[in-house]
C-alpha positions in Angstrom: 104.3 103.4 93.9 100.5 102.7 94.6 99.5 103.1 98.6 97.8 99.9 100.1 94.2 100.4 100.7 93.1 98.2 103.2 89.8 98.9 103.1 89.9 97.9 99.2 90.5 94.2 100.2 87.8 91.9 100.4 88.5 88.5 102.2 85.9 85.7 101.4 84.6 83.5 104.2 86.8 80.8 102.5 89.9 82.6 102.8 88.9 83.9 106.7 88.9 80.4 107.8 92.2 79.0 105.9 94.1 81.8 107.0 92.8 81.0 111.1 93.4 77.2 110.5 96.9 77.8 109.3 97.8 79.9 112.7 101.0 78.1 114.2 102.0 79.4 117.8 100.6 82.8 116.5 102.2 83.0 113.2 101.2 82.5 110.0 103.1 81.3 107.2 102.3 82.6 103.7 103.9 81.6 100.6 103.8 83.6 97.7 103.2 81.7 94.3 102.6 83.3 90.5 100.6 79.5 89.6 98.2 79.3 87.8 94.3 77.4 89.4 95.0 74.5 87.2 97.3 72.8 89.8 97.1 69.3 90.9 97.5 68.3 94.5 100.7 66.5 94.1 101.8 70.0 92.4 101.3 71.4 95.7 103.0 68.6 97.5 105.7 69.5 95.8 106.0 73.2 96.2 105.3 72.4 100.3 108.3 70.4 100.4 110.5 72.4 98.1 109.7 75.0 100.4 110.0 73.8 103.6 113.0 72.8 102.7 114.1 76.3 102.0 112.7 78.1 104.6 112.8 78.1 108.4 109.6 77.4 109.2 108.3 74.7 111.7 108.2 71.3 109.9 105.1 71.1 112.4 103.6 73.9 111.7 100.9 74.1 108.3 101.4 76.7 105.6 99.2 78.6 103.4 100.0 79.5 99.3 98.9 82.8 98.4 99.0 83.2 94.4 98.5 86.2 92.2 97.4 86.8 89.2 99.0 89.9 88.1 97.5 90.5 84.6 95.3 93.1 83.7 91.5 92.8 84.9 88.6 94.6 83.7 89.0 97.2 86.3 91.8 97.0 88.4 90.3 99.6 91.0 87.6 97.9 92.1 89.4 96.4 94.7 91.4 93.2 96.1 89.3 90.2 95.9 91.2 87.1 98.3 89.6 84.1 97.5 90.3 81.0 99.7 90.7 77.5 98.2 91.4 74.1 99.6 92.9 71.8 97.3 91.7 68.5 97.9 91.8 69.2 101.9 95.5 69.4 102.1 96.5 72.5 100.7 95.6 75.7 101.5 95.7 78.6 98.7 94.5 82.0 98.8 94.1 84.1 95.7 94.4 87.1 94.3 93.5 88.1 91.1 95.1 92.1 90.8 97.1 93.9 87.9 99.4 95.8 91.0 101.1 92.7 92.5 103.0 94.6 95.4 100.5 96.7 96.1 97.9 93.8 96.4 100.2 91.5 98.2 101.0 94.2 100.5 97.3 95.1 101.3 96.2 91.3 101.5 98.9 90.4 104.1 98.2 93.4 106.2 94.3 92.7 105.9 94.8 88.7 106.9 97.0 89.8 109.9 94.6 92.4 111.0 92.2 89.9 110.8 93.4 87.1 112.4 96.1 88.7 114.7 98.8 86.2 113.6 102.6 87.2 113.3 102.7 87.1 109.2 105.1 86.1 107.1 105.7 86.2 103.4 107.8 83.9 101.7 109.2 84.7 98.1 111.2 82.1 96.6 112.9 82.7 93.4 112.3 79.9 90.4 114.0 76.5 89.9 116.7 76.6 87.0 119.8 78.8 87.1 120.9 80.1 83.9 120.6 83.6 82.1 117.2 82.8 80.7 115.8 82.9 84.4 117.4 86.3 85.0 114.1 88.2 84.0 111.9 85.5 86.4 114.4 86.1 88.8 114.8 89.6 88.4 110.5 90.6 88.7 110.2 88.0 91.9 113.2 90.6 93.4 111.2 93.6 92.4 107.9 92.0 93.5 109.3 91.2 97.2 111.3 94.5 97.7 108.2 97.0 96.5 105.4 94.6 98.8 108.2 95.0 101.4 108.7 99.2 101.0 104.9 99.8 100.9 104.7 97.3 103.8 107.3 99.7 105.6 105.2 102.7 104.9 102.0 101.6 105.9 102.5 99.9 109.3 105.6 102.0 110.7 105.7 99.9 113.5 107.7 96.8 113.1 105.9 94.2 115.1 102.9 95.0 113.0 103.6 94.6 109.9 103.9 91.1 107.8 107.9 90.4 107.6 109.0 89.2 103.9 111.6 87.2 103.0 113.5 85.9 100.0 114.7 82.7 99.4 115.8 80.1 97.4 
């Protein structure tokens, strides 16, 4: 399992502010998304409220997407690039673009709440469409979650610092 290395994770101004604007009553809720750039706004819109219907976050309170890209860069240790990006001033998305999902989840969560001293929290959700062709989507957002979660454990020990990750859906 690869060990989060905080110092390998570069936050742009971009993402900085989005992550600070999305503070709610000192938590910060971060949902994580496989999409791909290319999506509209009403995309978005769409994913929010599939969401918040899901999870128990405030209805009052704004969220944040953060998306990976987990294929194979040029060189994948050259670091964690989180790039933020507001779609069409309504959404706000953070991305990564890292071959180690966990491990670059893990270290971007840990880096935004160091940053902006918010109580994170990571949402996974599992894909829309039960049947047995889903089971390998279903089965890699279940590894994705648990490993983020176990090097999540290891590298803040104490509980009230570390980002909490859930699963849902």
């Amino acid at each position: 399992m690869t060990a989060i290395l905080l110092d390998s994770v570069q936050l742009d101004p971009s993402a900085v502010n989005l992550a600070r604007d999305s503070i709610c009553q000192g938590e910060l809720n971060i949902f994580v998304s496989t999409s791909h750039s290319r999506e509209t706004s009403a995309a978005y819109r769409d994913k929010e409220l599939r969401e918040r219907e899901l999870n128990p976050t405030s209805r009052n309170c704004p969220i944040i997407f953060l998306e990976i890209d987990a294929t194979p860069g040029p060189n994948p240790s050259s670091g964690i690039k989180l790039r933020g990006v507001d779609i069409d001033t309504d959404y706000h998305v953070l991305r990564i673009a890292h071959a180690d999902a966990p491990g670059s989840l893990a270290a971007a969560s840990l880096r935004i709440s160091n940053t902006t001293a918010a109580r994170t929290y990571l949402y996974f959700t599992w894909p829309d469409g039960r049947s047995f062709r889903r089971l390998p989507a279903d089965a890699a957002v279940s590894r994705t979650a648990a490993a983020t979660r176990n090097l999540l454990r290891h590298a803040a020990e104490d509980p009230s610092h570390r980002p909490i990750v859930h699963i849902d859906g």
